[in-house]
Every structure is written in C-alpha cells, then in structure tokens.
N, C-alpha and C positions, 0 to 999 in steps of 0.2 A: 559053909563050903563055898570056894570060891565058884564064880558061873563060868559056865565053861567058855573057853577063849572061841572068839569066829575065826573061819578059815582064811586063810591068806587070799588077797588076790592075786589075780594073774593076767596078764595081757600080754597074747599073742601077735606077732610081727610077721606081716606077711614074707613068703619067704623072696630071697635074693634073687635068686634066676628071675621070678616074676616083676620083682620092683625093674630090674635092668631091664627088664621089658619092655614095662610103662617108662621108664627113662628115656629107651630108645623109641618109641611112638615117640614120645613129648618133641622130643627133638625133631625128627623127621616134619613133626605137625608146622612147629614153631617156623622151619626154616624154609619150608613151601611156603607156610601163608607169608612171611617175609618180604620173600620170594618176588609173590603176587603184587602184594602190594605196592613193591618199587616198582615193577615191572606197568604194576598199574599207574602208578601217579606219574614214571616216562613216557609211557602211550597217549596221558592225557596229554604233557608239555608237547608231545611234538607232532600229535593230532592237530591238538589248537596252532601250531606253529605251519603247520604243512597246511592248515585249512587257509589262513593269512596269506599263504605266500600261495595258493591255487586260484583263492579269489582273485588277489590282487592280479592276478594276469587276465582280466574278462574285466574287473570292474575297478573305482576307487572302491576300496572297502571304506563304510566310513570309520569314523573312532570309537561311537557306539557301540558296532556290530565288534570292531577289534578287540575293545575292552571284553565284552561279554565270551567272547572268544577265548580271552586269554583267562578273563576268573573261570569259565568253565574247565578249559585245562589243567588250572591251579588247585582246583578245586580234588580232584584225584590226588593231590599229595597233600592238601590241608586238611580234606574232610575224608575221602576216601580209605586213606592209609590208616590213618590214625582208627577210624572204625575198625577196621579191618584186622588190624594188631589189636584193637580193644577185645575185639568178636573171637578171635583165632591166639591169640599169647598171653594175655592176660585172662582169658576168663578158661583157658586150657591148662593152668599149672598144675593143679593137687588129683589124685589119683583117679580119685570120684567121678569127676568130670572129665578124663582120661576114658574112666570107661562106660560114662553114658554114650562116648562120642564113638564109643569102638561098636555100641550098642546099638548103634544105626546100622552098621554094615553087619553083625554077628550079633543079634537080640542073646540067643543066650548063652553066649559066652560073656555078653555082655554085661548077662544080670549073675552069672557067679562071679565075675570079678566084682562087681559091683557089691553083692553080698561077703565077699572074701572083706574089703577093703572096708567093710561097716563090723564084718566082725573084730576087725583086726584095731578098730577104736571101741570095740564094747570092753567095758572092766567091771569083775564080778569077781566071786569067791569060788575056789574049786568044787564048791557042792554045786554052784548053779550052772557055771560054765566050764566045761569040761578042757582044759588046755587041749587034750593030745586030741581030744574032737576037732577044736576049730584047726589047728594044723594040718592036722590028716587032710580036712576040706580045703585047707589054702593049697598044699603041697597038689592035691588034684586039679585044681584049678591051674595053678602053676602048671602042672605037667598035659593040663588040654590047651594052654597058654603056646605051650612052648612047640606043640605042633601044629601051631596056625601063623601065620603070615601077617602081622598084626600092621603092615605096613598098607596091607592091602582095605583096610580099615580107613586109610585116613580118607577126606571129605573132599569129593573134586577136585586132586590136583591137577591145577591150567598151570603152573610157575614156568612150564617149561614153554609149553605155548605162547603164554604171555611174554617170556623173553624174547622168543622168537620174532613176536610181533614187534616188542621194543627195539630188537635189532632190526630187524626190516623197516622198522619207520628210519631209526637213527641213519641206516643206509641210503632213505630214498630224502632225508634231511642232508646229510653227507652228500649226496649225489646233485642235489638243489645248489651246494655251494658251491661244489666241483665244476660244473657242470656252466652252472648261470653264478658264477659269483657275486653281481653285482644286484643281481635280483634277490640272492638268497640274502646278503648283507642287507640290504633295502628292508627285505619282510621281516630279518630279524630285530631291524629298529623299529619298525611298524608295528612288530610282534608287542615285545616288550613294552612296549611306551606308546601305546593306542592312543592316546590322549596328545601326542606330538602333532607339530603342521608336517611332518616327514611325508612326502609325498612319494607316491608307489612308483616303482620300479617297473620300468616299460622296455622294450627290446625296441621298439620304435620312439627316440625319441627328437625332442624338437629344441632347437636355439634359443633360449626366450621367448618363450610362445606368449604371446599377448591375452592379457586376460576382459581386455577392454578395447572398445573405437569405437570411436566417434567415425560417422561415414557422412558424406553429404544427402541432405532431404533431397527424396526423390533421384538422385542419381545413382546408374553404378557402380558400385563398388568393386574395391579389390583385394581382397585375406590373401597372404602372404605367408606362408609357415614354412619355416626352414629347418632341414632334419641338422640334429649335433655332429659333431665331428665323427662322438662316441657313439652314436647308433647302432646299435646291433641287427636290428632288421632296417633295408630299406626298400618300403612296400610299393611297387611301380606304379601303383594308384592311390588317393583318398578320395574322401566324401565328406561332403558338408550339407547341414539341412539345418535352414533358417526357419525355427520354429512346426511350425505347421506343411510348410512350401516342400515343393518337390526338391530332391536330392541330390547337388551340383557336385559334380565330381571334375577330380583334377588328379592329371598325370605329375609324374618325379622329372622335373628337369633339374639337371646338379643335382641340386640336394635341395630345391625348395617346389614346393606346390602352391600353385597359384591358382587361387577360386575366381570366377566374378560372379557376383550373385546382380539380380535385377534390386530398381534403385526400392526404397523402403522410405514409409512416411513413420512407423509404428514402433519404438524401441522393440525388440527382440534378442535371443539369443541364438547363435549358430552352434551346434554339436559337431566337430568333426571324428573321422573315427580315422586312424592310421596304423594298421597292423592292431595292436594289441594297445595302442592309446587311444584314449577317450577326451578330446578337447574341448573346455566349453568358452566361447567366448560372447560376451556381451556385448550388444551394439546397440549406440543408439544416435539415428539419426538427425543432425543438427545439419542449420545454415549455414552455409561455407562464409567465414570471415571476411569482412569488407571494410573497405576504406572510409570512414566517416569523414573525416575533413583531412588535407593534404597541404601544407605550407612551406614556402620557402623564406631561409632565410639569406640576404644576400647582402655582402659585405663588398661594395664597391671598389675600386681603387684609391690608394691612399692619396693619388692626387687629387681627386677628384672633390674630395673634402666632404663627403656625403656621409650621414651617418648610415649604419648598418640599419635592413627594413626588415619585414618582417612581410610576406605578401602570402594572398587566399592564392591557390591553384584551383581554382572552381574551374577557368577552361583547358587546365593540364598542360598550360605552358607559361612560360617566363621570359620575358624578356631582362639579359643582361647584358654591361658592357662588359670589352673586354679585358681582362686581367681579374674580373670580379673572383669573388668566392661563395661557393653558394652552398648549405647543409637544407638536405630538404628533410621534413619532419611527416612522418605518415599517423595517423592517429584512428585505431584500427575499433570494430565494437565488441572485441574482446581480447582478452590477455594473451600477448604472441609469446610463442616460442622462438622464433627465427626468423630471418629474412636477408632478401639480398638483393642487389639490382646488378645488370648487366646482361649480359657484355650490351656495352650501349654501342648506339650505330651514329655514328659520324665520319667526319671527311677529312682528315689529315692534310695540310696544306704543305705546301714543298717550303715554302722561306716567309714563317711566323714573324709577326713583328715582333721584335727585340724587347726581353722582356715579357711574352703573350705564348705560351703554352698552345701548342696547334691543334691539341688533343687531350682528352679527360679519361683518367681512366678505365679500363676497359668494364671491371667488374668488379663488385668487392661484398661484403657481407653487412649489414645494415645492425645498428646499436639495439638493441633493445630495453626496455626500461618501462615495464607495465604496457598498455596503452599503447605507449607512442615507440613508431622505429624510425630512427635517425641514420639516416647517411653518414658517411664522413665529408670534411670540408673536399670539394672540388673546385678544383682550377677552370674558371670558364677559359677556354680557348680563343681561336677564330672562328670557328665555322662553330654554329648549329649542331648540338646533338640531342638525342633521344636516348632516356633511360627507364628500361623496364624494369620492374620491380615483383620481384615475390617475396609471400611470407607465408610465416605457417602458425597458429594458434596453438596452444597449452593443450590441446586438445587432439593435437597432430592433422588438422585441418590445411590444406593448400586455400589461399584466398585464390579467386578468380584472376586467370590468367588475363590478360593483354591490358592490365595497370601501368601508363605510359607516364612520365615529364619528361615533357618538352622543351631542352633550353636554347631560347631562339640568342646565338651570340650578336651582339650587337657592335660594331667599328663605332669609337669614338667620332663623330662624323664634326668635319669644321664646321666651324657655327655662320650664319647668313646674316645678312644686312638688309637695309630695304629701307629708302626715303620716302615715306610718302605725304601726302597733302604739297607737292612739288613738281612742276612739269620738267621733263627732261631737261628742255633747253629755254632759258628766261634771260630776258633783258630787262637790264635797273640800273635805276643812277647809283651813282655813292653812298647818298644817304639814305637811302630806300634801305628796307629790312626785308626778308623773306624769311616767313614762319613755317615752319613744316615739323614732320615726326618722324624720328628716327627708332627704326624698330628692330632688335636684336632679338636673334633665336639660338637658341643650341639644346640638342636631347639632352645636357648633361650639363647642365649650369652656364650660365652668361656669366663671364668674369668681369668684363664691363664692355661699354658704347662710348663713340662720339664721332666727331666726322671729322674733315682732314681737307684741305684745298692745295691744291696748286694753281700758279698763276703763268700768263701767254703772253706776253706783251705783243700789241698789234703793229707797236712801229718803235723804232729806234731809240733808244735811254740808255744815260750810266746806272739806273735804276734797277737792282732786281725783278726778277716776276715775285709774285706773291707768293708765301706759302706757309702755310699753321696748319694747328690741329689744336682740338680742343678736347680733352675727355667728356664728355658729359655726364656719364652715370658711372657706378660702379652694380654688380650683377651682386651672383651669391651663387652658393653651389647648388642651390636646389630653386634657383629661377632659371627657369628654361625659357622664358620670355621674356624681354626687356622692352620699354617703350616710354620714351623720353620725349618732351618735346626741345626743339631746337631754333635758333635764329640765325642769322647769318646778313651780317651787316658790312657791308667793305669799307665805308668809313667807321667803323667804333673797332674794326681789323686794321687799318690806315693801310686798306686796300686802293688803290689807285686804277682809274679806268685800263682794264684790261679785259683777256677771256679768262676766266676761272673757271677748273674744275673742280667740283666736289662731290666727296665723296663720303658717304658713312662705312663705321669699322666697327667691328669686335673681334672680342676675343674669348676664348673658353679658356679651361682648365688643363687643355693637354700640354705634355710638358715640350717644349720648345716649338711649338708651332704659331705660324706668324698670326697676322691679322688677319681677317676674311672683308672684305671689302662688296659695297654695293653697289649699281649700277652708276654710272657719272652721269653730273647733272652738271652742265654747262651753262654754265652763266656768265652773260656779255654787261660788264661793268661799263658803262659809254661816259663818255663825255656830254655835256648837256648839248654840242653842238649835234653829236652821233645820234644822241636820244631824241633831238625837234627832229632830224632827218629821219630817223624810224617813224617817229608820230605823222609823219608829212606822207610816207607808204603808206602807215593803218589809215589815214585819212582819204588817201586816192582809191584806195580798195573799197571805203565804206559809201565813198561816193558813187564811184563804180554803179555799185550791188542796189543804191539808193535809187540811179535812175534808173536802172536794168528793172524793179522793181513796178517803178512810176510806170513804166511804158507797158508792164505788165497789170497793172491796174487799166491802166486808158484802154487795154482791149478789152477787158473782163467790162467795163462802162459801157462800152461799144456792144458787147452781146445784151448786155443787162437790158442795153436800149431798147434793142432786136424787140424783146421778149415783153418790154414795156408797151409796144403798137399791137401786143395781141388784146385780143377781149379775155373777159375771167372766164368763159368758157372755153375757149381754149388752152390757154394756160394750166387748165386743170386736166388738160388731153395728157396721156400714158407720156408720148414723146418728149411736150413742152416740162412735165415734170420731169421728167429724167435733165432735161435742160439745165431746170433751176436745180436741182440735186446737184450735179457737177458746176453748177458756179458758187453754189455755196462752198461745195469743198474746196473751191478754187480760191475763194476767200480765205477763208480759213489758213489754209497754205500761204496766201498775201500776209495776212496777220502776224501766222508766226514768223515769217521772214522780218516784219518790221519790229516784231518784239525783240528777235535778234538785231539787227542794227541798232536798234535805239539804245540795246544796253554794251554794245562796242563801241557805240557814239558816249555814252556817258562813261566808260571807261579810259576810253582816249582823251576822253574833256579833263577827267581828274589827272593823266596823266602830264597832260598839256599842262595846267595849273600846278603841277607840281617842277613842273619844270625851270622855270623861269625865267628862261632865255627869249619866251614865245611874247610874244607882244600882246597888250592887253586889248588890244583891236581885234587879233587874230582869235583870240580867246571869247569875246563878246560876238563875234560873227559866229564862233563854232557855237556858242550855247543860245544865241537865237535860229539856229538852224536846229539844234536839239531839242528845242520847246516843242514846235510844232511836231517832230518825230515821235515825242512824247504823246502828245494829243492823237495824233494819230492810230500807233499803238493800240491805246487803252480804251479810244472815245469812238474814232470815228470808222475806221473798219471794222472793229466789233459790233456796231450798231448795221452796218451792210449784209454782216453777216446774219446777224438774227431778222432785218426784217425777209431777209429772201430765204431760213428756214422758215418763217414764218406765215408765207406763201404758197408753203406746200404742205399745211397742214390741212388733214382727211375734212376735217368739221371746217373747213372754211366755205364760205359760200364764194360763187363767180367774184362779184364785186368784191370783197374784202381780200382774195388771190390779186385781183387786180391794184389796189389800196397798196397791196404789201411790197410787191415791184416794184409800184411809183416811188415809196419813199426809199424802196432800197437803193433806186438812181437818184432820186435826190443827195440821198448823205451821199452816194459815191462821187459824185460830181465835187461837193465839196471837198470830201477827202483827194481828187485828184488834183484840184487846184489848189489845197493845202501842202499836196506834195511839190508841186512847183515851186511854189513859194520857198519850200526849206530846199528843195534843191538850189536855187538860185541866191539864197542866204550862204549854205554851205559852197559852194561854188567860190563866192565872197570872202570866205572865211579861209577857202584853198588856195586861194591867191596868193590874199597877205602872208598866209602858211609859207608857199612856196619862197615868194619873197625875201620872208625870212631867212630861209635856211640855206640860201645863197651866200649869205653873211656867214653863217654858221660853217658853210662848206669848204668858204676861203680861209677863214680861221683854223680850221681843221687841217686843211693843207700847208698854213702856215704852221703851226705847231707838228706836224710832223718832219717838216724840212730842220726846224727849231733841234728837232730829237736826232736828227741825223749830222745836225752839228753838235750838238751834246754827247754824242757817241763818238764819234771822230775826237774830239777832244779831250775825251777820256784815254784814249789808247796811243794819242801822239806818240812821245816816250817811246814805244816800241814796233811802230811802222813805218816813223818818217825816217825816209832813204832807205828802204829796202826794201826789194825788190817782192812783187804778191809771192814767189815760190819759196823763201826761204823765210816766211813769217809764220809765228806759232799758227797753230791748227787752231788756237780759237777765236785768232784776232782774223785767221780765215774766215771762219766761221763768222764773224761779226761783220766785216766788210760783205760778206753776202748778202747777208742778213739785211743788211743796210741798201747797196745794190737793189733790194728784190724791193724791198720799200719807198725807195728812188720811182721804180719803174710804173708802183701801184700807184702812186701820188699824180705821176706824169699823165696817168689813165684816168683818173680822177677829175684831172685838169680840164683834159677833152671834153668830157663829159659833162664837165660845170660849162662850159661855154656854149657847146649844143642847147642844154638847158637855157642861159640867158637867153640866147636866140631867139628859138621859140617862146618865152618868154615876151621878150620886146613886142614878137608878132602878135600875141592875143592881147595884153596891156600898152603896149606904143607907150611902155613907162621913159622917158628920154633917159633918166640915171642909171637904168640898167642897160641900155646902148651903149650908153657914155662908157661904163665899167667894159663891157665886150670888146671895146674898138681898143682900150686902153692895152688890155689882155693879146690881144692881136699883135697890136703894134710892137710889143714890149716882145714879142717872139718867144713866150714863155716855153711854145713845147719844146724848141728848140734848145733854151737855157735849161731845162731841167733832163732833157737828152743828154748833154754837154756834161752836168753832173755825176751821171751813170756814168760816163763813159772815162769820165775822170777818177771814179771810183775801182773802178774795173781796171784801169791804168796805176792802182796806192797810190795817185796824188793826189793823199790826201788833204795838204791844206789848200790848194787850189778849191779843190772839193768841197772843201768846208766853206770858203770864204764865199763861192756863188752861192750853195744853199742859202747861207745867211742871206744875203740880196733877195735873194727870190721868197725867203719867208716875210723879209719884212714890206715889199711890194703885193705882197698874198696878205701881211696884217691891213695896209692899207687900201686897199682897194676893201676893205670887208669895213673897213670906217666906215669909208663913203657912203656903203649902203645901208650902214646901223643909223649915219646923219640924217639920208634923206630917208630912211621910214619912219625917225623921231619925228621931224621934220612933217612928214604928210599925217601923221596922227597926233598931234600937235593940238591941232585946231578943233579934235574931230569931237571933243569933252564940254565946248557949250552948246548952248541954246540961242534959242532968236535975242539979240540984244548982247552979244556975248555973255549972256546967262547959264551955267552951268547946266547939265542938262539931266534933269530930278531921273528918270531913266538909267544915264550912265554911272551917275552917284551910288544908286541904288547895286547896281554891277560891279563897281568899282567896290564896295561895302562886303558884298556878297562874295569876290574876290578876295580880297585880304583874310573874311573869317575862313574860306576855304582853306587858303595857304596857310592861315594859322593853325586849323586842324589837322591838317597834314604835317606842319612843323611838331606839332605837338604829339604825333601817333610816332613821324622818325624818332624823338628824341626818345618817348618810351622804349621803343622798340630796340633801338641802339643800346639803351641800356640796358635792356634784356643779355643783350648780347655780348655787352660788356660784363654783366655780371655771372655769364657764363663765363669767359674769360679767364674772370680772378680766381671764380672756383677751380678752372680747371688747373689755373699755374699752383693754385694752393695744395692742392692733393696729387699731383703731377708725378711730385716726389714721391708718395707711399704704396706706390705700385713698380715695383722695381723687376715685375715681371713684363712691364709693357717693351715689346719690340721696339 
C-alpha cells in the first residue's frame, strides 16, 4: 500500500492594508532622516563658513585653524550623512526592522507586528500551521495597525528644525554677502582654500601697508600708514605698540596716521590695531648710510690741453676753472636706492664770459649704480657754487643731511713774470753780459717764457733804437711754473750804447690773450768814455765814505787814548767799562763799513780794468790804494776790535785790562796811519781818474755833435727849404729831438770847463790850462748856442756844417789831453838806471791775465746769449700762437 502523501504546505501573506502601512512608515522614516541629513551636512558648510568669516573680523584666522574649520564642516556631509543614511535608509528597508523601530514608541504593537511579519516567513504543512490561524492573527494585528498613528512612531523627527536652522544660517550667509560683500567674498576664498596667502578682509583698510623698516639707531622714528581709497571704516584714531613699550596712538589726518615712536637700539615689532585691522610691522633699527669717500672728476677746458683728473674731496671742495666739467662720484657703505643734489646755492652773474655758463643747474637726481651715486656732467660757471646732496639706501634710509661740495669757480687768471738775480736799473759796457732768471707762473699751464728789449737812444743817429725778443723756453699744460735762466748781452744783440728796456713775458693757454709782461729793468749801455765817467762817481763816493771813515777812526783813537791813561783798576770801574763796551761796538761798526768799501773798491777796480780807456797809471794807483783797504778790512781793525773786547773780560786782572787797551791803541794807531796812506794813494789814483775823463768827456761831446750831424743828413731830402710848420711830424719830431741834444751837450760843456778849472787849481797841470783858455777863446758856448738856434730856425745845413767844427775842435782838444797823459806816464814804468821797474812788471802781468779773464768770461757769456738767440729764431716759427 502506497504511504500515505504529506499535507501541502502553506504560507501566509501578511495582509495589504497592513504592508501599506509599513510602506507608508518606510517612507515617512526614509524622507525625515534624508531630510536631516542635508539639513545636517548645510549647517555644517555654512557653520564652518560663518565661523571663518566672524573670526576673521577680530583676528587673521590662520590657515591651520581655517583648514580644521573647513574639514570640520565637511565632515557633516562626508561622514555625517552618509552615517546617517546608513543608520536610518539602509538598515530601515525590510518589515522586521520597520517594526522593532515602531517597537520603541508602541512595545506591543510592536511585538505583534513583529510576530505577524515572522509568521508570515514561517512554512509548514496545514497539520502543523493552521493557514486561517496565522491570518485571523495578521488580519487583527492589521486592524489594531490601522487604528494607530504609526507616523507618530518614527524616531526624533528634527528635519523640520534642522531646515530651519539651514535656512537661517543660509540667510545670515546671505545677509554676510548683502550686507559686507566684500568681506563675505574675502571669507568665502579664505573659506574654501584655507591653505591660500588670501589675506582677510577688513572694513578698515590700508594702502600698502608696509611689512618691514629699517628706522635709524637710536633716533625717532616715524610709521606712516595710509587708509585705501576703498576703506569702509575710517577709525579717527589708531595705536601702535612697539613690543613690550607703552601704546602710541595717532589721530586720522586725510587718510593717513602718523606714529612717532621714541628712537630704538633693539630690532622689534610694532602691532597696530585700526578699526577691525590688526598690523604687524617689523623694525629694525640700522645706521643711517654715510658717505665713505666722495671724488670729483673734472674735465678742464679743451684749450687748456689738460687731461681730465680725477680728485679726493676729503675737504668738500674743489677748486675748478672756468668752463670745466665736473661729475662728482659719492661712494656710500651701503647699496643706495636714490639720491639727488640741489637746488644748489650760487650767484648768477649779469654778462658771463662768452662761452662760460653763469650758473649750474639748480637740482637734479643722482645715477645710481651699486655703491656709488654719480651726478651728471655739470657746467662750472663763474662764480662759486655749493651743492648738497641727498640719498637714500635699499633700505629706505635717508643718509645724514647737511653733505655739502663745494665748487670754488676759478677765472683763468693771466699768467706773471718776474726777473730775478737783476737789479732794476744796471749800467754795462757792450760787451758785458748780464746773467739773471726769468721766472713764469700761471694756475693753468705756462705756454712759454722769454724776454723782449727796447731801445732809447741818448742823442742823435740815422740808427734805430734797439729792439728783440727772444723765446726762451717753451711751458706745457700742466707746468704752472717755469724758470729758465737768461743772458742778455748788447754786443752778441749788436746793441749799441743806449738805454734799454727789458723786460720778461709769458704766456698761458687762454685763447687770444696777450703777453703778460714783468717789471722793466733798465739798463744803461755806455760808451767806454760814459762808463770811466761813472766809474770816476763810484770812485768820489768811495773816497768820500773812506775819509769820512778815517776821521771817524782818529776819534774812536783819541777816546781809546782817553782810557789807555787810566790804571787796570779803574778801567775795570762799571763806567770805564761801559766805555770800552761802546768803543768796541764802535769798532765793529768801523769794520763793517771798511769791509763794505773795500769790496765797492774791488768792484770798481774790476770794472776800471775792464774798461780800457782808463790808464794803466790810474788803474795801479787804484789797486795800491786797495791793498791796504784790504789789510785793513781783514787784519787790522779786527785785531782793535778783539783786543778791546778783550779788556772787558770778567777773569781779567787790573794789569792784563790795562795790557789789552795798550795794544788796542797800538794796532789803531797803525791802522789810522794805514788809512792815510791809502787815502792819499787813492786820492792819487782820483786824479789821474779825473784827468782821464776830461778826454773821455770831450770825446763824448764830440761824438754827439758827430750824431747830430748824422741825423740832419739823413733827412736833408725832406727839410731843406721848408719851412719848421709845414714839415712832416716826424722830421718834427727829430729836429726836436736833436734841438734838446744840442742844449744837453751845450750844458755839458759848461760844466767840463768849471771842472778843468778847478782842476788846474788843485794840480797847476799847465796842459789842462792850456785846453781851458783854448775852450774860452774859441767861444764854444756861444758856437753851440748858434747851433740850437739855427736848428730851431730848419737851417739845417748851416746847422750841420757848425756842428761838424765844433765836434772836430771837441775831437781835438781830447788828443791833446790823451798826448800829454801818455806823455807823463811814459817814463813812470822804470827803475833807477832806466831799469824797468820789477814792481810795475809784476802789475803790468797781473793786468793783462785780468783783462784776459774777463775777455774770456765776455766771450763765454756772449755766447750764451747767442746761443739763446739761434734757439730762439729756430723754434720761433712753431709757436704760431705767439702774439
């Protein structure tokens, strides 16, 4: 038999009204906690958004705190939501878990649904589980379902609250933008991108506010902070607080606040606070920048030929010429930012030289280039200016005010002369040289030196006067001193007895300006007769002074005497010394006067021997009259003098005071009859002097009457027969000329005759009578009257043809007396036996090597002068700038 079949199963389905039930829970649940969740994870964003932009109004938030800000808000939509949908939609779907959750608010409704929804998955056969059982129980469950409010079940719904809040935040976000837009844009970049340099948004804000300065050590300072255009607040005070220090507050003027805080050695930072900004600036105090070294460079004028220099300003000024160009270089002990000089202070001149800028500009801004700050090129003017200078360091530092140059303007000044080792005014023969230095200066180069003569004629010639020039050196631009020597010879010039002026010249670098010229020196070129008649002066002068001396000896002898009849003990009395004290000085004073004559004495002897018109009689009297001048000098008043200091010394005793007087009159005794001696030699010697130059004097007269007929013969041609008013002005001029020389000659005359006279009286020489009575009779003054007056009348060959007479009656009558002084010197050369006289040999010897040495120093000397000459005609040419 087959076994009997099991029962069917069966599984019941909870009924429909009840599942729409739990449908509708499910739903309601799902779309709260939704709800929440966005509601939550916008509260978060605009929490963390609203907190960013509430800080930022009170502080910098930094980027830390914003980051952690922003993930905390983020973090409500990344971590939050997604919980929260896991916790509340996913783990809420299936019936079960529908109604353990209903089972919280309604336990046992919650545990038949619960059991409804476990029966409604159990499966069995109709013996063990009763279909119309489990039904019956869902269908009641259902209908105690369906009079409950299963809405009122669900679990803390906030969705609505939380919206709320998400609106309210999103409004008072909303109202953040409206409101302050550029604050709320500001927090929103700040927000998002916490990590950015975006810096916070401030209703007070500031122009480039400085984040850094450098201020001076130890000085006051001064913060400057200027509100933006766009400022939205602007607070009528701030504050500032340097570190630890009390809190310096500054008022709104414009739109900028200015602090000064006291000075600071210590870097630090200052905080300002302005409205709702927070400022922080860093300071640290440094040395205000300085001038290490300061030079100019100055670029002369192009005439001047100068190279460009380069000079230290260590005393803050310069001297330059004018037209120069000067760049001055500052060279500072740290890296500039800036700088500038001016306005400079100068004097503007009303009519600059031409060419010469009166004035430098006023102000300008200075180069910069590391280190060093460069002017630009400036124009020296005329006048003197001063220019200050500022600058300012990479560091925005002012260097110290009152940094001055000084540029002193300097005028091209004409350059000076100057003869020296030469007396103003000199007398020389022809062949004589005169050595001297010619000395050139100028601030700005000597271009060159040399000297220059003109000539005087003293009486009447168809003969020019004299007149050259010589270059002698050439300069250079940068010799501001020149110093050459020079000669000046009138015979190796074929200068002819005249007056010459001379004079030294330079010249510098300025463009067309003449020569500058040195004081004149006058020099009397003689004729050898002019030059015995000067020596014949120097010789009555030295006489003079020689016996004016003597006689001043014989009384100083005469006290000496006095004081010789004392005893040594008185002698050594207060008074008697004071005696010998002032005759010693008195001595002394006799000494140098004869050390002076004797070297005029030997000056005038060289010149005498160089002369050679002077008679070698005259010549051996003057230099036995010099011997003893000489001994004198050196021997025998210097021995006077020492033994009468020598009598007033303290450690003498009586007798050795007395000793020392005696000998002091001893020697003076000799020396005063030594001095007789050579007076009475030189006396000797002034005779035949004189003598001589009586010859010399008629000569002299004759050759100017000689010139006066030379003159007149040159200009016949154009004066004879007509009339003195209608003759050129310079044959005036010449007949004047001539006239005035007439009259000086006539004067001359006089005066030679007076001369012979007294003459004859002291000598009773008969030849010089003889020449006087000659002179007389002959009516000279009257015949050279007669000439003048015929000169003065143009008749001139009348004129001419007396001169002529009267010169060669003046040559002769000067014979006579050249005969008779050969004549009485003649004999004067031997000895007893007419033996030459070993004496005069020896003079006569001594004579000749003299004159030879002196031949031999002219001829040198002359050719010095000559070969200054050729140089100068040689290079003469290559200066084509000489005036």
């Amino acid at each position: 038999m087959p076994p009997p079949s099991s029962p069917p199963h069966s599984k019941v389905v909870i009924p429909e009204a009840l599942r729409l039930q739990l449908d509708d829970f499910r739903r309601h649940l799902w779309r709260a906690k939704i709800m929440e969740a966005v509601a939550a994870g916008f509260i978060g964003l605009l929490v963390s958004f609203l907190l960013v932009y509430v800080l930022d109004r009170f502080w910098q938030t930094p980027g830390w705190a914003r980051l952690g800000i922003l993930l905390a808000g983020i973090s409500l939509f990344t971590v939050f939501a997604p919980y929260w949908l896991h916790r509340w939609v996913w783990k809420q779907r299936r019936e079960a878990q529908l109604a353990r959750l209903i089972a919280k608010r309604y336990p046992g409704l919650g545990d038949r649904l619960l059991g409804v929804i476990e029966l409604q998955n159990q499966e069995g056969n109709a013996d063990t589980f009763s279909p119309r059982l489990r039904e019956a129980a869902m269908e009641a469950v259902a209908a105690e379902t369906g009079r409950r409010k299963l809405e009122e079940a669900l679990p803390g719904r906030f969705h609505r609250r939380w919206t709320l809040v998400a609106l309210a935040l999103a409004g008072l976000s909303s109202a953040a933008f409206v409101l302050t837009p550029r604050a709320g844009y500001n927090a929103m970049q700040r927000w998002i991108m916490p990590l950015s340099d975006t810096q916070r948004y401030t209703f007070a804000r500031l122009e480039n506010p400085p984040v850094y300065q450098a201020v001076p050590f130890g000085e006051a300072f001064e913060v400057r902070l200027k509100l933006s255009k766009d400022s939205e607040q602007r607070p009528a005070e701030a504050s500032g607080r340097y570190g630890l220090q009390a809190e310096v507050a500054a008022a709104l003027k414009g739109d900028t606040y200015r602090f000064t805080f006291p000075g600071q050695q210590d870097p630090g930072t200052i905080v300002f606070r302005i409205g709702d900004l927070q400022h922080s600036l860093r300071v640290d105090p440094v040395q205000r920048p300085g001038v290490e070294h300061a030079t100019a460079t100055v670029t002369p004028p192009a005439y001047l030929k100068i190279p460009e220099k380069t000079v230290d300003l260590k005393s803050g000024g310069i001297p330059a010429v004018e037209g120069s160009k000067i760049r001055i270089d500052l060279t500072s002990n740290r890296p500039l930012a800036g700088g500038g000089f001016g306005p400079t202070r100068t004097q503007v001149i009303e009519t600059p030289q031409e060419g010469v800028p009166g004035h430098v500009p006023a102000e300008g801004q200075l180069a910069i280039s590391g280190l060093v700050a460069s002017t630009p090129v400036l124009d020296v003017g005329a006048v003197p200016f001063e220019i200050p200078f500022t600058w300012k360091d990479q560091l925005g530092l002012v260097g110290e005010t009152g940094f001055k140059v000084r540029v002193d303007a300097l005028k091209d000044a004409a350059p000076s002369c100057y003869l020296q080792g030469i007396d103003r005014q000199k007398v020389m023969l022809p062949e004589e040289t005169v050595d001297f230095e010619v000395l050139a200066e100028d601030d700005f180069g000597v271009r060159l030196a040399g000297i220059e003569w003109s000539g005087q004629l003293s009486r009447p010639t168809d003969e020019p006067p004299a007149k050259g020039e010589i270059k002698l050196t050439d300069g250079g631009p940068e010799r501001n001193r020149v110093s050459t020597a020079a000669s000046f010879s009138p015979a190796a010039f074929g200068i002819t007895p005249q007056k010459i002026t001379l004079r030294g010249f330079s010249a510098d670098y300025f463009p067309e300006r003449g020569r500058a010229y040195s004081e004149p020196v006058v020099i009397y070129v003689l004729t050898r007769d002019e030059h015995a008649q000067m020596l014949k002066t120097k010789f009555d002068r030295v006489l003079t002074e020689f016996e004016d001396l003597a006689r001043r000896e014989q009384d100083l002898l005469d006290e000496n005497q006095r004081l010789e009849r004392l005893d040594g003990g008185e002698l050594q009395q207060e008074e008697n010394a004071k005696r010998l004290e002032a005759q010693e000085a008195a001595e002394a004073e006799s000494n140098r006067r004869m050390q002076e004559l004797t070297e005029r004495m030997e000056s005038l002897m060289k010149d005498a021997a160089r002369n050679g018109d002077i008679a070698k009689e005259t010549l051996r009297k003057m230099a036995e009259s010099l011997k003893p001048m000489q001994e004198l000098s050196q021997q025998d008043l210097p021995k006077v003098q020492e033994n009468l200091g020598d009598s007033r010394e303290p450690s003498n005793t009586p007798e050795k005071s007395q000793q020392d007087v005696a000998k002091a009159v001893e020697e003076q005794k000799k020396a005063v009859e030594k001095m007789r001696e050579a007076i009475a030699r030189a006396n000797d010697a002034n005779r035949q002097f004189e003598a001589g130059t009586f010859a010399n004097r008629l000569k002299k007269a004759a050759s100017e009457e000689n010139g006066i007929v030379t003159t007149l013969v040159g200009i016949f041609e154009r004066i004879l027969g007509k009339k003195h008013s209608v003759l050129d002005p310079s044959d005036q001029r010449r007949l004047g000329e001539v006239g005035g020389q007439q009259a000086n000659t006539a004067s001359d005359i006089r005066w030679l005759q007076e001369d012979l006279g007294n003459y004859f009286t002291r000598t009773k020489a008969e030849a010089f009578k003889q020449i006087l009575d000659e002179m007389r009779e002959s009516e000279i003054d009257n015949g050279l009257a007669k000439v003048r007056n015929l000169l003065a009348a143009n008749q001139s060959y009348l004129a001419t043809e007396s001169a002529k007479d009267w010169a060669d009656k003046l040559s002769g009558w000067a014979k006579k007396l050249e005969d008779e002084k050969n004549k009485d010197g003649s004999g004067g050369g031997a000895g007893e036996g007419g033996q030459p006289d070993p004496e005069d040999e020896d003079f006569e010897f001594m004579l000749r090597v003299m004159k030879l040495i002196q031949q031999e120093q002219d001829i040198r000397a002359q050719t010095r002068a000559l070969e200054q000459l050729r140089r100068s005609g040689g290079e003469e040419s290559t200066d084509p700038e000489t005036p």
